[in-house]
C-alpha positions in Angstrom: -0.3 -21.1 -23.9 3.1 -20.4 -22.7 4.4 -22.3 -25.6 2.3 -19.9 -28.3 4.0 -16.8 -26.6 7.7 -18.2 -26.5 7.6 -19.4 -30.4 7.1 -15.4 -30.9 10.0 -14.1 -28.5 12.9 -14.3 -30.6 16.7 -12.8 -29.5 18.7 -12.0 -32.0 22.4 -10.3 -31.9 20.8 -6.4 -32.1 18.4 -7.3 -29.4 18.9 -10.9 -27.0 15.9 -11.8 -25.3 16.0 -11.0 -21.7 14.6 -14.6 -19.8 13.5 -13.9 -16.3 12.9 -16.6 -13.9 11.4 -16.8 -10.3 11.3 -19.3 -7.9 9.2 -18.9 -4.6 13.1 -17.5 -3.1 15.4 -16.8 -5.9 15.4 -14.4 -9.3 17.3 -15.8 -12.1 17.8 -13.9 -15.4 19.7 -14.5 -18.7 20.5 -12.7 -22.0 20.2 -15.1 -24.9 20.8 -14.9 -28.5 18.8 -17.0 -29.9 20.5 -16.9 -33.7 23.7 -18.0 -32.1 22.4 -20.3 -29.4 24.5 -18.3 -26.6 24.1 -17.0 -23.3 25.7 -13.6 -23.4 25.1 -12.8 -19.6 23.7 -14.6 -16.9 22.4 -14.0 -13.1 21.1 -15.2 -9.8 20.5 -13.0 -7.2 22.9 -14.6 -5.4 26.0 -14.4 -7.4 28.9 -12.9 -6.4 28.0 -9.7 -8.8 24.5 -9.1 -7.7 24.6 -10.2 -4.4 25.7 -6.7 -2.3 23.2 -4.7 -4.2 21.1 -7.5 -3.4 22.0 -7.7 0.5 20.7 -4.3 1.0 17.2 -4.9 0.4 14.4 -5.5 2.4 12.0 -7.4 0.3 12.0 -10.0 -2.1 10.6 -7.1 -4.8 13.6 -4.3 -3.7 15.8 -6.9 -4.1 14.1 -7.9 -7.8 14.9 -4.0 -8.4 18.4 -3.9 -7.5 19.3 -7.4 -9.4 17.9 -5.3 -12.5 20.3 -2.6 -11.5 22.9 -4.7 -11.4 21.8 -6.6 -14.6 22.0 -3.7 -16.9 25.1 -2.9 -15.7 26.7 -6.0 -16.8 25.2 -5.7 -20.2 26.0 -2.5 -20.7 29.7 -4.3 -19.8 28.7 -6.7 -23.2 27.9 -3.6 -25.3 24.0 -4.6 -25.3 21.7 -1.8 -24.7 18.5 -3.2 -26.7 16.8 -6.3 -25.2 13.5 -8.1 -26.1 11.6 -8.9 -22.1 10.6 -12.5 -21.7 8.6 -13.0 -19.2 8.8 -16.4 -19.3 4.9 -17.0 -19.0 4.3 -14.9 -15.4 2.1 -11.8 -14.9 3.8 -8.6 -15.4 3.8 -7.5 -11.6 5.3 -7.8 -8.4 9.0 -8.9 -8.5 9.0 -9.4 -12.4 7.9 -5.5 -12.8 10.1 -4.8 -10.3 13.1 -6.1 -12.4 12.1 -5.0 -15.3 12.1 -1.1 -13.7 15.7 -2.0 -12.3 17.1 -3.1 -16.1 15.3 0.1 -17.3 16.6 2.0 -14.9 20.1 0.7 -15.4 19.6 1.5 -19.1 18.4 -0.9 -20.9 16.1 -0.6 -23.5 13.0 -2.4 -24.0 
């Protein structure tokens, strides 16, 4: 089923998808044009960008929040404002919502 729901998620240049990945410690997130087969910006919660807005948290879902923060800010850096949210096959709550309310709040558009 995951495979039927990424054939339909398609980046292009006007709107790269947006991947988000978890893992049981650590929040990884991309922005992919898939047209071009490029990675316009990339993140780990633990990278040097996101990683004091990251600090401050308490939780693993504040911390989601901020990365989004943070997130938007650099694509707002790569003139993208329009994205297309793949989920990447996970329920839309908890630390994946939480994200996705940080990149909206950081202004970006989905």
């Amino acid at each position: 089923m995951k495979n039927k729901r990424k054939k339909r998620i398609v980046g292009t240049s006007e709107r790269p998808r947006l991947v988000v990945y978890k893992s049981l410690r650590y929040m990884h997130a991309q922005l992919v044009d898939d047209e071009s087969h490029r990675v316009l910006v990339g993140m780990f919660d633990k990278s040097k960008v996101a990683a004091p807005a990251v600090k401050k948290a308490k939780t693993k879902t504040e911390s989601s929040f901020e990365m989004g923060k943070v997130f938007a800010e650099e694509a707002k850096k790569k003139k993208v404002s329009k994205v297309v949210f793949d989920r990447n096959g996970y329920p839309y709550h908890g630390r994946i919502k939480a994200f996705a309310d940080g990149a909206r709040e950081g202004g970006l558009d989905f």
